[in-house]
C-alpha positions in Angstrom: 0.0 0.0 0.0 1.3 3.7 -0.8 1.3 5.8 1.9 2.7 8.6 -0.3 1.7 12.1 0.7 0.1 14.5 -2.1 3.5 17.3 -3.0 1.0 19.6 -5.2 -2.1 21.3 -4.5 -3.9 21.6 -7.7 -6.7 23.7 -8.9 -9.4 21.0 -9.0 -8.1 20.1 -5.6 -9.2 24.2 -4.2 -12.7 23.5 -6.5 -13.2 20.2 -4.4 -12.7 21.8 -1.4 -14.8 24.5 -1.9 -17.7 22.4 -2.9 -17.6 20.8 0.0 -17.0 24.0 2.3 -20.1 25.4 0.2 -22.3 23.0 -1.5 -25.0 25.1 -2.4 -22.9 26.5 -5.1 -22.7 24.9 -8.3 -19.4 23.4 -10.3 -19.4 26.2 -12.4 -20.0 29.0 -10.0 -16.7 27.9 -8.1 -15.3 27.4 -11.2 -15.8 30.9 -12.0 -15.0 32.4 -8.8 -11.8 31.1 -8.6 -11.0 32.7 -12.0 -12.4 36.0 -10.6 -10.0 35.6 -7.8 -6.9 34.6 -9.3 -7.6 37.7 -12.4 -8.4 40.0 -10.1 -4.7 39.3 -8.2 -2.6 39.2 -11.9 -4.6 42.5 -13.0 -3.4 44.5 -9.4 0.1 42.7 -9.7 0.2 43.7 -13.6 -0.4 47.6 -12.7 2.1 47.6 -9.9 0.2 47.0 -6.7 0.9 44.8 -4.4 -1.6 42.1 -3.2 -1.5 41.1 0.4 -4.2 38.4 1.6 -3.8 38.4 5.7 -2.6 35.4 6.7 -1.1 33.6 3.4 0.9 36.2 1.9 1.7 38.9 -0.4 1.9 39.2 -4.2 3.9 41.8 -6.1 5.6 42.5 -9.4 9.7 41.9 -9.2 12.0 43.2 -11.7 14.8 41.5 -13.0 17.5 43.4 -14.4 18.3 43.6 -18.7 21.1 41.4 -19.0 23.1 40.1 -22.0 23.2 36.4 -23.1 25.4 34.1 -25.7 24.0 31.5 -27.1 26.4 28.3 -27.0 25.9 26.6 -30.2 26.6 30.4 -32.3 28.8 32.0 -29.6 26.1 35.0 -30.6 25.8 37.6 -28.1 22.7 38.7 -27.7 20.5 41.0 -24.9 17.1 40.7 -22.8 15.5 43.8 -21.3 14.1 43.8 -18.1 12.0 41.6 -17.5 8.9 41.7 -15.1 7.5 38.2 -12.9 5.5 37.9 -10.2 6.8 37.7 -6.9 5.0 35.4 -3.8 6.2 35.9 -0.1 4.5 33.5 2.2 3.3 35.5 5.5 5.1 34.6 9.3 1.6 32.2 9.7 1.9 30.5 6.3 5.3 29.9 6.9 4.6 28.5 10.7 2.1 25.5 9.0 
């Protein structure tokens, strides 16, 4: 028997969970309110705010710096600007579980 424990919490896993928490809702309600959710965060993050949900953590927009690459097989130098990702710093709590 595999006792393995789950490594990744997927998105059908949050849809499962809040079906159960709320089962008056439909499939396609949570469906849709987790898209709300997770839009609503990349829009803020995409126009420079910051995001911060009390006791998870805090979403921002980190720049990397433009940098210059060579690519091996040509030996051709070429360069990237800067490039912009989202950033995700657990909070003290999220950290603690």
């Amino acid at each position: 028997m595999n006792n393995k424990k789950k490594d990744t919490f997927t998105r059908s896993d949050i849809e499962s969970s809040l079906k159960q928490e709320f089962p008056n809702l439909s499939n396609t309600e949570v469906s849709e309110a987790i898209d709300i959710i997770l839009e609503s965060i990349i829009e803020a993050v995409a126009l420079d705010d910051k995001v911060e949900i009390r006791g998870f953590g805090t979403f921002s927009k980190k720049l990397i710096r433009p940098r210059k690459f060579i690519n091996p097989k040509t030996k051709e130098v070429s360069y990237l600007g800067e490039t912009a990702m989202m950033h995700f710093k657990p909070s003290k709590s999220l950290i603690k579980k």
